[in-house]
MDAnalysis code that builds the backbone (N, CA, C; Angstrom):
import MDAnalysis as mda
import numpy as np

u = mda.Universe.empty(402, n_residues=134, atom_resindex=np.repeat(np.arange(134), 3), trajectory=True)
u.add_TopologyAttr("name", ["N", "CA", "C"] * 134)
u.add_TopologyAttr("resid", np.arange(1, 135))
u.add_TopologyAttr("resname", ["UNK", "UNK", "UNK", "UNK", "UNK", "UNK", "UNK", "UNK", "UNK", "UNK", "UNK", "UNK", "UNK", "UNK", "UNK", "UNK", "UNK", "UNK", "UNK", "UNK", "UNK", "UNK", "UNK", "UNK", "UNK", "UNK", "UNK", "UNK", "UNK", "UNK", "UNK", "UNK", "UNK", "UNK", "UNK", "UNK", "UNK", "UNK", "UNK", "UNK", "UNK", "UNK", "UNK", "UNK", "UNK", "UNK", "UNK", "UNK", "UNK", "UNK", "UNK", "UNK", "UNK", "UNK", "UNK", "UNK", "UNK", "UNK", "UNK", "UNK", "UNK", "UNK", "UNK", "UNK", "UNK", "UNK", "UNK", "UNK", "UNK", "UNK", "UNK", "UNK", "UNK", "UNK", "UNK", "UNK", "UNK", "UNK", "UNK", "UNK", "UNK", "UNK", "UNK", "UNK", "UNK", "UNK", "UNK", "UNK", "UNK", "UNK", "UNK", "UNK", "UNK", "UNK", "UNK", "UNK", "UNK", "UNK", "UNK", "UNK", "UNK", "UNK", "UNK", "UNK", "UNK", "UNK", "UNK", "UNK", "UNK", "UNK", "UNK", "UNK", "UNK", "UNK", "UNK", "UNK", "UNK", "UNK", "UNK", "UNK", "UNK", "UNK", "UNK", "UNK", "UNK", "UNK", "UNK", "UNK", "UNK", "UNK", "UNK", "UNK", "UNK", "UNK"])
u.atoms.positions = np.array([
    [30.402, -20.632, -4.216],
    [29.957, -20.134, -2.937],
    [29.708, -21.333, -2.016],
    [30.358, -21.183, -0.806],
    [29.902, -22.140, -0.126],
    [28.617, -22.378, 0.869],
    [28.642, -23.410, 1.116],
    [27.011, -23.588, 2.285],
    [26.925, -22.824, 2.643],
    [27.455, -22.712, 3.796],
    [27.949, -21.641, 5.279],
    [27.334, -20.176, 4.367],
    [27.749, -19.970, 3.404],
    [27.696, -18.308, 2.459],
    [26.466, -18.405, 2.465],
    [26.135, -19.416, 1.452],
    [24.719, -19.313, 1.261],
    [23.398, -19.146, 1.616],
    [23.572, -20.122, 2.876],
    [23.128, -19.885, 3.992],
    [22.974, -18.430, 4.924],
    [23.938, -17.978, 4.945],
    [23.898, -16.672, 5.542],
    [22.953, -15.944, 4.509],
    [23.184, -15.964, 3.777],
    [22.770, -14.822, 2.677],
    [21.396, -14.766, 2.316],
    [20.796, -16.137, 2.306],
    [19.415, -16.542, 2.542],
    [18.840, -16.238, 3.713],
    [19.524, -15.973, 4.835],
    [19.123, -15.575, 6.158],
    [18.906, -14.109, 6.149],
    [19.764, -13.602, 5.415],
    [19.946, -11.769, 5.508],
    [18.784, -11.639, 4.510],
    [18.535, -12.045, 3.520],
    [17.630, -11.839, 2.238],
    [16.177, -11.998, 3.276],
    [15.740, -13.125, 4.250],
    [14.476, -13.197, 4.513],
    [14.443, -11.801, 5.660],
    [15.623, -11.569, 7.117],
    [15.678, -10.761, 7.663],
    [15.678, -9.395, 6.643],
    [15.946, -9.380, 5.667],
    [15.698, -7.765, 5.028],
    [14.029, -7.853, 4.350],
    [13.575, -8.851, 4.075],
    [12.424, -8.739, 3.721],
    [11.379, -7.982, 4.447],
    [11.781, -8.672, 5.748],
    [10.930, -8.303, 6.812],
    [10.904, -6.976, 6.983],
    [12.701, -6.410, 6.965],
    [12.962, -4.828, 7.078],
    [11.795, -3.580, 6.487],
    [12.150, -4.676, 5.147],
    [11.374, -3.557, 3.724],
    [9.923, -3.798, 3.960],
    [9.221, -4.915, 4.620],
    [7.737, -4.995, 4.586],
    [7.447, -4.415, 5.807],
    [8.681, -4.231, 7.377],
    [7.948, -3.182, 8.209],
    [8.462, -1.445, 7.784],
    [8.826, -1.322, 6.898],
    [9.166, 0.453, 6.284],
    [7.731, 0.276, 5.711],
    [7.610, -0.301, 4.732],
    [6.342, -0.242, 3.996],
    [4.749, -0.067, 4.658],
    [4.970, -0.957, 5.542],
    [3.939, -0.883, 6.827],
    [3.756, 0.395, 7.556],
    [5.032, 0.588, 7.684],
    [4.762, 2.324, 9.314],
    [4.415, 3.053, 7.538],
    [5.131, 3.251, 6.629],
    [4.498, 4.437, 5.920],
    [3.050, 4.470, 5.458],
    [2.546, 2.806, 5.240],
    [1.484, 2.900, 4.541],
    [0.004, 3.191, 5.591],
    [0.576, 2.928, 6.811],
    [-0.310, 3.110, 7.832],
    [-0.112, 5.403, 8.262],
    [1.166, 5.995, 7.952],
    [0.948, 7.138, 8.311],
    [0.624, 7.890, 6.772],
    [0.864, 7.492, 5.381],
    [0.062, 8.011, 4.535],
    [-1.179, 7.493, 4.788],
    [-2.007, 6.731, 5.091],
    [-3.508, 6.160, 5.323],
    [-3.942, 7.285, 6.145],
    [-3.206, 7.917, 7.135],
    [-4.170, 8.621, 8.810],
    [-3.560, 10.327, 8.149],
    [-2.696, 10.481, 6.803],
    [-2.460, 11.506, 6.334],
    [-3.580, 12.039, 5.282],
    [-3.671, 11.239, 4.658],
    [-4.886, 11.003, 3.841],
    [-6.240, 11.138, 4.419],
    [-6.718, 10.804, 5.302],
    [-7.817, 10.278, 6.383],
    [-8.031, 12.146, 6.831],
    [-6.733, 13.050, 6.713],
    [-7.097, 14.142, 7.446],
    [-6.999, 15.177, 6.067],
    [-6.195, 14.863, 4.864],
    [-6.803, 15.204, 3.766],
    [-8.027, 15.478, 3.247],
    [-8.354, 13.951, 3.133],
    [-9.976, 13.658, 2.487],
    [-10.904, 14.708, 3.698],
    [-10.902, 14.497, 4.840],
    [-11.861, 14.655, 5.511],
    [-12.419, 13.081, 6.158],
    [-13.195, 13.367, 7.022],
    [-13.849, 11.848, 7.269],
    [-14.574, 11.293, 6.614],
    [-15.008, 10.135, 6.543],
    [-16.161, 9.919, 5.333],
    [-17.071, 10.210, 6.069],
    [-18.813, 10.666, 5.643],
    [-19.681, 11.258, 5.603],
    [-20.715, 9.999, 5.051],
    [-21.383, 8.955, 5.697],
    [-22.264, 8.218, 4.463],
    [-23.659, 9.429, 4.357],
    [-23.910, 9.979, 4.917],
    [-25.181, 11.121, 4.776],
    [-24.780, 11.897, 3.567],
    [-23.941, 12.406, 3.341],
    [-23.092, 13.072, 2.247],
    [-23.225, 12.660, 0.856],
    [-22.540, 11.070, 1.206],
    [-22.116, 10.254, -0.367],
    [-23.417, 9.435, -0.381],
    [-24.398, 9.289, 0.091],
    [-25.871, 8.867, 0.072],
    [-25.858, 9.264, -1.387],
    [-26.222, 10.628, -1.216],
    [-27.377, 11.565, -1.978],
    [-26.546, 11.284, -3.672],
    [-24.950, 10.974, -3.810],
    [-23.945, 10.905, -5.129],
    [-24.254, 9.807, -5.552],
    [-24.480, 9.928, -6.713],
    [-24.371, 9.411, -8.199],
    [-23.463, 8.417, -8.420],
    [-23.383, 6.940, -8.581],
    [-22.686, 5.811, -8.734],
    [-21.462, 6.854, -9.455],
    [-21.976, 6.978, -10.403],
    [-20.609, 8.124, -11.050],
    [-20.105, 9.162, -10.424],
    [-20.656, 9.531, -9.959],
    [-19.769, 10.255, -9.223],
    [-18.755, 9.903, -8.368],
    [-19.507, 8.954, -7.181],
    [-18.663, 8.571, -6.480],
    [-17.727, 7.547, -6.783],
    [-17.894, 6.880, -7.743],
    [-16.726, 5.919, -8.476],
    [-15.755, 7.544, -8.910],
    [-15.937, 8.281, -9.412],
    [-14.862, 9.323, -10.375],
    [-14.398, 9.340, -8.695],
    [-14.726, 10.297, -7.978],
    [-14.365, 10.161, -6.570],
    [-13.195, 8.983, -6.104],
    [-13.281, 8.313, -6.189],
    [-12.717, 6.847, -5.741],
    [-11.729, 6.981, -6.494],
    [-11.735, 6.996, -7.729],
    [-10.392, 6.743, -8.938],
    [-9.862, 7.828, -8.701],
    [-10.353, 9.112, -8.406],
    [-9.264, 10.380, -8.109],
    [-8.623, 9.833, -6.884],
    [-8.944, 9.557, -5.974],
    [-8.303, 9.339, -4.771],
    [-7.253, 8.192, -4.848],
    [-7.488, 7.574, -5.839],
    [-6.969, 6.007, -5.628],
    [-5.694, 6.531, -6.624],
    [-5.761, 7.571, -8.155],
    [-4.893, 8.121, -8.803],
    [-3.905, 8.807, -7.905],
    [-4.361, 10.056, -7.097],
    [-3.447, 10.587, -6.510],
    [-2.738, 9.812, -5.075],
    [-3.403, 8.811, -4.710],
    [-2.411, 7.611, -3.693],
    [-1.439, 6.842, -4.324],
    [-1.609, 6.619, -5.684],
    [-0.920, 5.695, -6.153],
    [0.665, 6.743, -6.512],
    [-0.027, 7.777, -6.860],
    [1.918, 8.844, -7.522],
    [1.939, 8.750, -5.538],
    [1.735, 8.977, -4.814],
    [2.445, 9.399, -3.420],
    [2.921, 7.887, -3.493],
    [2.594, 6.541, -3.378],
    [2.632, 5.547, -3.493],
    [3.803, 4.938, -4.326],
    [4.190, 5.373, -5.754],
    [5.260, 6.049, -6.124],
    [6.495, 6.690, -5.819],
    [6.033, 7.911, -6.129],
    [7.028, 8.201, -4.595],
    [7.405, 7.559, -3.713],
    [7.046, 7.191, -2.843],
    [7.153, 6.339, -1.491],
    [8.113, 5.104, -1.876],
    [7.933, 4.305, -3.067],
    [8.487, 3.384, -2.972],
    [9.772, 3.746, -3.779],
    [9.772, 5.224, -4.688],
    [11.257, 5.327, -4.666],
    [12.485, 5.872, -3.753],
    [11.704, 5.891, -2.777],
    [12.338, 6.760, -1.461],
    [12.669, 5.251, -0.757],
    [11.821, 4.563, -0.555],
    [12.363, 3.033, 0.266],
    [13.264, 2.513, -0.870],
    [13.808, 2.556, -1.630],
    [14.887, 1.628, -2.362],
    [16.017, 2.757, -2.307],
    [16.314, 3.930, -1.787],
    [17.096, 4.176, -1.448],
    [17.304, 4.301, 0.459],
    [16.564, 3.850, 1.073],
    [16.876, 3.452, 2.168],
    [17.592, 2.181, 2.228],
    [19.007, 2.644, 3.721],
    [19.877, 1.961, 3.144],
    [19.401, 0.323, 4.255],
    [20.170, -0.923, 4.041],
    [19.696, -2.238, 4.722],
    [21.084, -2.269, 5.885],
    [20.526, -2.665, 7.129],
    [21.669, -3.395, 7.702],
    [21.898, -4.599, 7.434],
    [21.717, -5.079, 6.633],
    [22.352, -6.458, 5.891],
    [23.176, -5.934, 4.721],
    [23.271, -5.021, 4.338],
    [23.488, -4.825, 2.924],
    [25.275, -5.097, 3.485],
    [25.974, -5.655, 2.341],
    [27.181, -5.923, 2.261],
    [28.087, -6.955, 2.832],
    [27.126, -7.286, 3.626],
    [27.609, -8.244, 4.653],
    [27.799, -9.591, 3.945],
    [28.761, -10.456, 3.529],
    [28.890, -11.495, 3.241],
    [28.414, -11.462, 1.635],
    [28.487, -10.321, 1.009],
    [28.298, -9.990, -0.108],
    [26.716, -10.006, -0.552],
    [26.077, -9.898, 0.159],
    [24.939, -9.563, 0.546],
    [23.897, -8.157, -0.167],
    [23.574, -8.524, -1.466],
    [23.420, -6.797, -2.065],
    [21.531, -6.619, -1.686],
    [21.189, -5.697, -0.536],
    [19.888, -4.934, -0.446],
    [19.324, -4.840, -2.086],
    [20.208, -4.104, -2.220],
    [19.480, -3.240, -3.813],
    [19.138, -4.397, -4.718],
    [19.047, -5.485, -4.880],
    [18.990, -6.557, -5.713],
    [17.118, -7.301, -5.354],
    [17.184, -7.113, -4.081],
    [15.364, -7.187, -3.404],
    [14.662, -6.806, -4.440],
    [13.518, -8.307, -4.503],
    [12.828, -7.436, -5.802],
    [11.635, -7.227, -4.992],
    [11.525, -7.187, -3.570],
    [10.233, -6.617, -2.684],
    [10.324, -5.659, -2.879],
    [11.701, -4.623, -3.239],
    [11.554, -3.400, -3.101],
    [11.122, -2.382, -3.578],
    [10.328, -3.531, -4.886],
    [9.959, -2.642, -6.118],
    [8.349, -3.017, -5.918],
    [7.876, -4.064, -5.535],
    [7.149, -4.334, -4.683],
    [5.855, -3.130, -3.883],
    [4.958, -3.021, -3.772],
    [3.914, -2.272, -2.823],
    [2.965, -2.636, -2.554],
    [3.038, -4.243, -2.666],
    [1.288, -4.615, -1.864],
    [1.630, -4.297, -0.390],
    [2.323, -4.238, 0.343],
    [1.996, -4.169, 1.195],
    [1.696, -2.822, 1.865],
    [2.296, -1.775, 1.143],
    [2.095, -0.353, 0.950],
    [0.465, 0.145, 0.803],
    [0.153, -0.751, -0.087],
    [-1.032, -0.510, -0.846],
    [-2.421, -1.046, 0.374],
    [-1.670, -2.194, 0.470],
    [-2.626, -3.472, 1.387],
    [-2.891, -2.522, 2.683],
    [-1.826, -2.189, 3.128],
    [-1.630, -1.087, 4.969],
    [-3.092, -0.004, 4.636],
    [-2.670, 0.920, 3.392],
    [-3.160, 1.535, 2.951],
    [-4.676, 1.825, 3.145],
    [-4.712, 0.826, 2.334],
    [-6.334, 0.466, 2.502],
    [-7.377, -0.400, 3.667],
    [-6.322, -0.890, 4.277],
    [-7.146, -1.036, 5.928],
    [-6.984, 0.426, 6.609],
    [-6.157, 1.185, 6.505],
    [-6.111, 2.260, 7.702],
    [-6.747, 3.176, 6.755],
    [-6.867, 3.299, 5.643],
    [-7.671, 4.617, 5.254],
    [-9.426, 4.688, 5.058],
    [-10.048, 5.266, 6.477],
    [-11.098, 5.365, 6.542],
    [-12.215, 5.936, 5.438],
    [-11.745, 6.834, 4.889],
    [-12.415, 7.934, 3.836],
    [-12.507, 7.141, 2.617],
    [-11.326, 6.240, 2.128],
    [-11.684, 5.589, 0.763],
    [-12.435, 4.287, 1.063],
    [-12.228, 3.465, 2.589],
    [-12.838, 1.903, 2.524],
    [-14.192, 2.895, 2.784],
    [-14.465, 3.522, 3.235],
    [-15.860, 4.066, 3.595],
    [-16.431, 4.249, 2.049],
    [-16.001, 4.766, 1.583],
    [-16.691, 5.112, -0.198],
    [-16.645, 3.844, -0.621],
    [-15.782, 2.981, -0.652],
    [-15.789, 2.031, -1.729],
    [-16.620, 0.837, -0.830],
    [-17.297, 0.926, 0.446],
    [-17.911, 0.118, 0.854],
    [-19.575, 0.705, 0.301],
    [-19.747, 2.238, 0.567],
    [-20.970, 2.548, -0.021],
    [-21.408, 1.681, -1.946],
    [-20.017, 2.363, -2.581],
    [-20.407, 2.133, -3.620],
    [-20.489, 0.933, -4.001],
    [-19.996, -0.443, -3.123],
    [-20.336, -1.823, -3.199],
    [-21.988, -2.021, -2.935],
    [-22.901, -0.969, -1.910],
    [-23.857, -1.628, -1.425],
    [-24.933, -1.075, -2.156],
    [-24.322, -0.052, -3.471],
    [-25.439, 0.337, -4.110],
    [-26.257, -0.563, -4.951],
    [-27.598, -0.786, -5.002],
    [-28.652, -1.635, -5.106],
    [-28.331, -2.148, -6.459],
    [-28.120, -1.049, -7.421],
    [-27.544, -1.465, -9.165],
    [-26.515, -2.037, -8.994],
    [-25.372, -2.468, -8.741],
    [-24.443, -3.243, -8.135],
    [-24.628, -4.123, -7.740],
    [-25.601, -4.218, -6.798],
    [-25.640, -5.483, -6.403],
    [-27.010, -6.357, -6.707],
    [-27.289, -5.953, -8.183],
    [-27.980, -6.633, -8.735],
    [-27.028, -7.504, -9.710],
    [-25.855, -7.028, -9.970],
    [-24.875, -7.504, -11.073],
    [-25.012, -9.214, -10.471],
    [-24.848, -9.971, -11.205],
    [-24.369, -11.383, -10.949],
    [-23.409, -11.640, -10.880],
    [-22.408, -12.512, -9.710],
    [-21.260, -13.025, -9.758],
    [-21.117, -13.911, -10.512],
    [-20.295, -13.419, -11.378],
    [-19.907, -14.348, -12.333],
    [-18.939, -15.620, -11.885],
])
């Protein structure tokens, strides 16, 4: 393969990165405000009165059923197709971002009000934050 190839191909590989991390972005920001009308809003008057256990089981249900949509989601973006793909022999499907979902995950959890709201309560509970950083 020559320069010139290589070069290109390294160019299409960083331009598709970008592709697959803004798909990942618009979805993880409209499952976040989908979710947000799911859950309901968070309530701290509500999750006050709950039980470290509880609201941790709370948290892991929510965080279980984001992760299969999350799932989903990312087998639906690896069949979205690249405008780079083919070009200069150029293979999309070979991206290993695409298998990839921090940034899915990362979007996620800044735009979803209802879970950073719980998992900020259950950080400030007093037994917690007696734990020592290790």
């Amino acid at each position: 393969m020559t320069d010139h190839k290589q070069g290109v191909i390294i160019l299409f590989k960083m331009l598709d990165i970008g592709y697959v991390v803004l798909i990942y972005f618009i979805l993880g920001v409209t499952i976040a405000k989908l979710s947000d009308t799911i859950y309901g809003e968070y309530n701290a008057e509500a999750d006050k009165d709950k039980s470290i256990i509880r609201l941790s089981a709370e948290i892991v249900g929510m965080l279980w059923f984001d992760l299969i949509l999350f799932y989903m989601v990312r087998n639906i973006v690896q069949w979205i197709p690249s405008p780079f793909h083919g070009i200069y022999g150029y293979d999309h499907y070979r991206l290993k971002e695409l298998n990839s979902m921090v940034i899915l995950f990362a979007t996620y959890i800044y735009f979803q009000k209802n879970l950073r709201g719980k998992l900020s309560d259950l950080n400030e509970r007093p037994i917690l934050r007696r734990i020592p950083n290790l």
